[in-house]
C-alpha positions in Angstrom: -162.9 -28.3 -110.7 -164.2 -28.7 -107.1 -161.9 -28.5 -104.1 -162.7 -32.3 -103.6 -162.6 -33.8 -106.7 -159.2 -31.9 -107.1 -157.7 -33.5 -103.8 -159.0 -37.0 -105.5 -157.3 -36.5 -108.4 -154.1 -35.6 -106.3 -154.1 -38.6 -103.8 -155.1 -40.7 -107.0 -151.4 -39.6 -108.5 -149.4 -39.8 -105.2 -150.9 -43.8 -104.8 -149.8 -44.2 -108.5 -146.2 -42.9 -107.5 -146.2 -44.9 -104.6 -147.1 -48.1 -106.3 -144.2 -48.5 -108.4 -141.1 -50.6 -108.1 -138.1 -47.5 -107.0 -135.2 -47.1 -109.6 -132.2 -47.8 -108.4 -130.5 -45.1 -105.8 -127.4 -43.8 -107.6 -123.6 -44.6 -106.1 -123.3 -40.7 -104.9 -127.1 -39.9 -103.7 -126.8 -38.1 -100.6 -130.4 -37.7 -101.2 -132.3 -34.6 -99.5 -131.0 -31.8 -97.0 -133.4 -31.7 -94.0 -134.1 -28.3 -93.6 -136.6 -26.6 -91.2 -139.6 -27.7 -91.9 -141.8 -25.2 -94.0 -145.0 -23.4 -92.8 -147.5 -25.5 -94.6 -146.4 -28.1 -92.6 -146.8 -26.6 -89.3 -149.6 -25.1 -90.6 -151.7 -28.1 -90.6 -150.5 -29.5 -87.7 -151.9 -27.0 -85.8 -155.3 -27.2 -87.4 -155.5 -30.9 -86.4 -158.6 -31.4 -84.8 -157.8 -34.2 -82.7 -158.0 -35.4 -79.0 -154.5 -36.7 -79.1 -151.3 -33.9 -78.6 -150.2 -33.2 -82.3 -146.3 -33.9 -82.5 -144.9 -31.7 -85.3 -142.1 -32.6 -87.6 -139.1 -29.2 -87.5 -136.8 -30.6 -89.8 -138.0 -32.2 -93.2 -136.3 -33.7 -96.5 -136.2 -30.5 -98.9 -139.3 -30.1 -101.0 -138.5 -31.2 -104.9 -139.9 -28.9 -108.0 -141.6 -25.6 -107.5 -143.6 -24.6 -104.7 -144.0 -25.8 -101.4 -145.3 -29.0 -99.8 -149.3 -29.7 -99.9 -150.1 -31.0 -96.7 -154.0 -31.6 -95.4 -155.3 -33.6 -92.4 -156.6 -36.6 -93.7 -159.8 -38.2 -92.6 -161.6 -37.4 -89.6 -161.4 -39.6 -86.6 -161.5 -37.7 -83.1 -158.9 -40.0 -81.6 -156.0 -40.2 -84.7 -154.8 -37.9 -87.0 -153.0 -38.4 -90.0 -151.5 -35.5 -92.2 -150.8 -36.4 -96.0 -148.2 -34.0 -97.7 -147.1 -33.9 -101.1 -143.6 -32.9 -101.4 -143.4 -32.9 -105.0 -141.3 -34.5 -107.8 -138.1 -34.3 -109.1 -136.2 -35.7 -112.2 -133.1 -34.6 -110.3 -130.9 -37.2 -107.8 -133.3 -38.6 -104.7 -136.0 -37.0 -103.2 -139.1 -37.3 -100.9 -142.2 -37.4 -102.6 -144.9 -38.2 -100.3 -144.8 -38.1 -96.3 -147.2 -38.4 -93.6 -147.0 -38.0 -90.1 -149.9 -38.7 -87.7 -150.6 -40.4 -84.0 -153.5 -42.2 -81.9 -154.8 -41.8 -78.6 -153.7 -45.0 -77.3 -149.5 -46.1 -77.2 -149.1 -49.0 -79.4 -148.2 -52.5 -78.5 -146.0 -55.3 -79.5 -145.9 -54.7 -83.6 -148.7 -55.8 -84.9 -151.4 -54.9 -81.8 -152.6 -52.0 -80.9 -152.3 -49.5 -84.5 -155.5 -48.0 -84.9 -156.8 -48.6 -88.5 -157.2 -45.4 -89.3 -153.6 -44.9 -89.1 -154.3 -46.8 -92.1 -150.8 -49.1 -91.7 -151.3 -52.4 -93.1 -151.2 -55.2 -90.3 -152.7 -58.2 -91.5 -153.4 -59.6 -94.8 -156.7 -59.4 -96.7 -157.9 -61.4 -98.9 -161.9 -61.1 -101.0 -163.3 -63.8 -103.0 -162.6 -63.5 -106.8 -165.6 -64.7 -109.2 -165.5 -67.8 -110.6 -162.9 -69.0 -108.0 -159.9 -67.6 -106.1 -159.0 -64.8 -104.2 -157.7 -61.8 -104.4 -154.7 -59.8 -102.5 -156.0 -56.9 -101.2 -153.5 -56.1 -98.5 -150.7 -57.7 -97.1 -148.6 -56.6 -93.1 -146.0 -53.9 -93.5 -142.9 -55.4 -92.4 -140.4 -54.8 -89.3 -137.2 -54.3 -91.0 -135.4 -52.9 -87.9 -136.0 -51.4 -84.4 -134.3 -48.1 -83.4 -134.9 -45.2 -80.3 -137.1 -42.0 -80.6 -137.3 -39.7 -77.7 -135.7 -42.7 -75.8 -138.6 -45.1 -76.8 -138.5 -48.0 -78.9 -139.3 -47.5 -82.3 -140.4 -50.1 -85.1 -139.3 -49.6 -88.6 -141.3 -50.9 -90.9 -141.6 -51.7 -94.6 -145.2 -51.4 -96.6 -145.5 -53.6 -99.3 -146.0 -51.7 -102.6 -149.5 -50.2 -103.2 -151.8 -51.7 -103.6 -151.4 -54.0 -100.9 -149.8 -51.3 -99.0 -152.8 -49.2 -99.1 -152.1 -45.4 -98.8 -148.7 -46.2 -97.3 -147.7 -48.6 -99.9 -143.7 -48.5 -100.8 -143.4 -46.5 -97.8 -141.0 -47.0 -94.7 -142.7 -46.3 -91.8 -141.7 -45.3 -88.0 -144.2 -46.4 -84.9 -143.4 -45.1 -81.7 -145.2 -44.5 -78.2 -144.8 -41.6 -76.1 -146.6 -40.0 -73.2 -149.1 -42.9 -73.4 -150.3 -42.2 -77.2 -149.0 -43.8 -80.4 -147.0 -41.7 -83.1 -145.8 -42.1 -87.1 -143.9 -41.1 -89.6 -144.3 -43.0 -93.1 -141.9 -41.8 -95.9 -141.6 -42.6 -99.5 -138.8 -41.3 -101.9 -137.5 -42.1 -105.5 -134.1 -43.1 -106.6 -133.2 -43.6 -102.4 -131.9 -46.5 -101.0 -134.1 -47.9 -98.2 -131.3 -47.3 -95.5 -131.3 -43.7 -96.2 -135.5 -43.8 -96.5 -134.9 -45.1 -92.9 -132.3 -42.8 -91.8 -134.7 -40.0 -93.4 -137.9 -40.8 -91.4 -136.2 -41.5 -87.7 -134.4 -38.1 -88.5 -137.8 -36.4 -88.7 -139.3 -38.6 -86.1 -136.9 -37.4 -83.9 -137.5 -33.8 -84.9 -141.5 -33.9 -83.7 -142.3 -31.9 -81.4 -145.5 -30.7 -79.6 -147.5 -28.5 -82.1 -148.2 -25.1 -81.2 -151.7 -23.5 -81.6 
């Protein structure tokens, strides 16, 4: 199997994952330890090929299964970068499944203006022409679910809707912020996690980013 079609196959799974409805976090989750975060993962950030200042994540929610996290730059623009990591799966208590961190050239402005679409955050809902009558759902806005600080600017917290209307971020919380006049993001999804702790999860690693190292 080609090195493609096997990445297809992957992100085909991981959109599966994050289409479903969460099972219930239990009373005791803790959910993961943020460790330091593993090689793969700085890694690739320093293989973006971007014009904007990669910010790297140093602390991330501890991998689940065997192996470590597979991470890749996804897609291509000159201006954004997006990195899509698998961080595996777990029958075990809550974990982090799927992450992605990425950021655009330009800072972003009052929630919804200004998030570049390949960012690929929902921000508006679509709607195509069904045959024979109707329409059809194809995406619908993440939502602000709460507003916090990162690097002492304000942050929006979103929440996708499942995929997929969500798109590749579907189910996922998701953190904008602007700094140094460029936009940055962290979009996490878990299992058997609360969405307060999905929250506390991603502004812990937002907080974490710092400037890649080449």
């Amino acid at each position: 199997m080609s090195t493609g079609v096997r990445w297809l196959f992957l992100f085909a799974a991981l959109l599966v994952g994050c289409g479903g409805d969460d099972k219930p976090a239990p009373k005791n989750s803790l959910g993961p330890r943020l460790t330091v975060a593993p090689r793969a993962i700085t890694n690739v950030c320093a293989k973006a090929a971007t014009a904007v200042p990669v910010l790297c994540p140093t602390r991330w929610p501890s991998p689940s299964g065997r192996g470590a996290p597979k991470a890749r730059v996804f897609g291509d623009a000159a201006d954004v970068y997006l990195i899509n990591v698998e961080n595996g799966f777990s029958r075990r208590g809550g974990h982090v499944f799927h992450l992605m961190v990425g950021g655009q050239a330009h800072p972003f402005g009052r929630w919804p203006a200004g998030v570049d679409p390949d960012l690929r955050v929902t921000t508006r809902k679509v709607t195509i022409p069904q045959r024979g009558g109707g329409t059809f759902v194809q995406k619908l806005p993440a939502r602000r679910i709460a507003t916090a600080r990162v690097h002492g600017a304000r942050a929006t917290v979103l929440q996708e809707p499942p995929y997929p209307a969500g798109g590749i971020h579907g189910g996922h919380v998701v953190v904008l912020w602007s700094e140094a006049g460029h936009g940055y993001l962290v979009s996490v999804h878990g299992e058997r996690l609360s969405r307060d702790k999905l929250v506390s999860i991603s502004l812990a690693i937002a907080r974490s980013m710092r400037a890649s190292r080449t």
